[in-house]
C-alpha angles and dihedrals in degrees: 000000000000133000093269118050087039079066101051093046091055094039112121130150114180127158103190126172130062129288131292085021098048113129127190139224127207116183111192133143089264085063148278101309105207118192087322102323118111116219106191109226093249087057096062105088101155130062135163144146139170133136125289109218121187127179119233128134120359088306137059126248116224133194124176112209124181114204126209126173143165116219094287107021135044141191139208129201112196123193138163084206109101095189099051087046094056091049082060119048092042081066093055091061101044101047092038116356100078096040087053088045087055093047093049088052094055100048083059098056086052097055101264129134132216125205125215109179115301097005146035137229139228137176094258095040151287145337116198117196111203103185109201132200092239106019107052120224121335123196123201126180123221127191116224095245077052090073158033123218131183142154125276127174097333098322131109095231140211137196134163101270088232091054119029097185101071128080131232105169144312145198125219113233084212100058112014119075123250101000088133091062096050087042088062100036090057084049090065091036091057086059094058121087097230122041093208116122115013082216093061086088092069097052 
């Protein structure tokens, strides 16, 4: 892909919110440029989206917000509007979100782990962390082939292979970083004969 038409695929300009409170987003390939402050690609190590639901009346309220952050500051953009939600965060992962899924596969070849809320990721599998009241804090390690994983009301979602209904752990795409990366990256995996190593669909 050139120059060119990567740019035009990442373009976005938005300004959302009521004056005198209304803030603006530029996506180019110099950053994310948020009311005035401009945030370089590399800097953005943090993405994620989903839908906030809240219960009040005899309907559901519902916000969409969109999350970006570099190591030590984040920012959410929150809309009731579906279609310009979907713009961006198509934008997000195009402009960020498959550079941040490549360096994530290659940490993992290298031996690193990532953790996603109650559990941690490496390139051969899963560690799942139960605290207990009691017991303190237990630790037990899944292959992939060990599992199946899928999405269910807004949560990246894991069970034994041997006995989907019961559940093992999850990440919320709405409040936990980078769910959406890993999301993608097991879709891949789940392409591929054998579900040894999550970096083998690099290779």
């Amino acid at each position: 892909m050139d120059k060119k038409s990567w740019h035009n695929e990442i373009d976005f300009h938005c300004s959302f919110g009521l004056w005198p409170f209304k803030k603006s987003l530029d996506i180019t390939p110099a950053g994310f440029l948020y009311c005035g402050e401009l945030f370089p690609l590399k800097t953005i190590t943090r993405l994620r989206w989903g839908v906030d639901q809240r219960r009040g009346g005899p309907f559901p309220k519902m916000r969409y917000l969109a999350t970006f952050g570099t190591e030590t500051r984040e920012f959410t953009i929150k809309t009731k509007q579906k279609d310009f939600y979907e713009h961006l965060t198509q934008r997000f992962w195009r402009a960020v979100g498959k550079r941040l899924m490549a360096e994530m596969l290659d940490g993992l070849r290298k031996g690193k782990d990532y953790r996603f809320g109650d559990f941690s990721v490496s390139d051969n599998g899963l560690t799942v962390t139960q605290r207990g009241l009691f017991k303190g804090s237990q630790s037990e390690f899944y292959e992939w082939k060990r599992l199946k994983w899928g999405i269910v009301n807004g949560n990246l979602v894991f069970t034994p292979a041997e006995v989907t209904d019961k559940l093992l752990t999850s990440a919320s795409f709405l409040w936990v970083d980078n769910t959406h990366i890993l999301s993608v990256a097991l879709a891949l995996l789940q392409k591929q004969t054998k579900l040894e190593r999550l970096s083998s669909i690099a290779d």
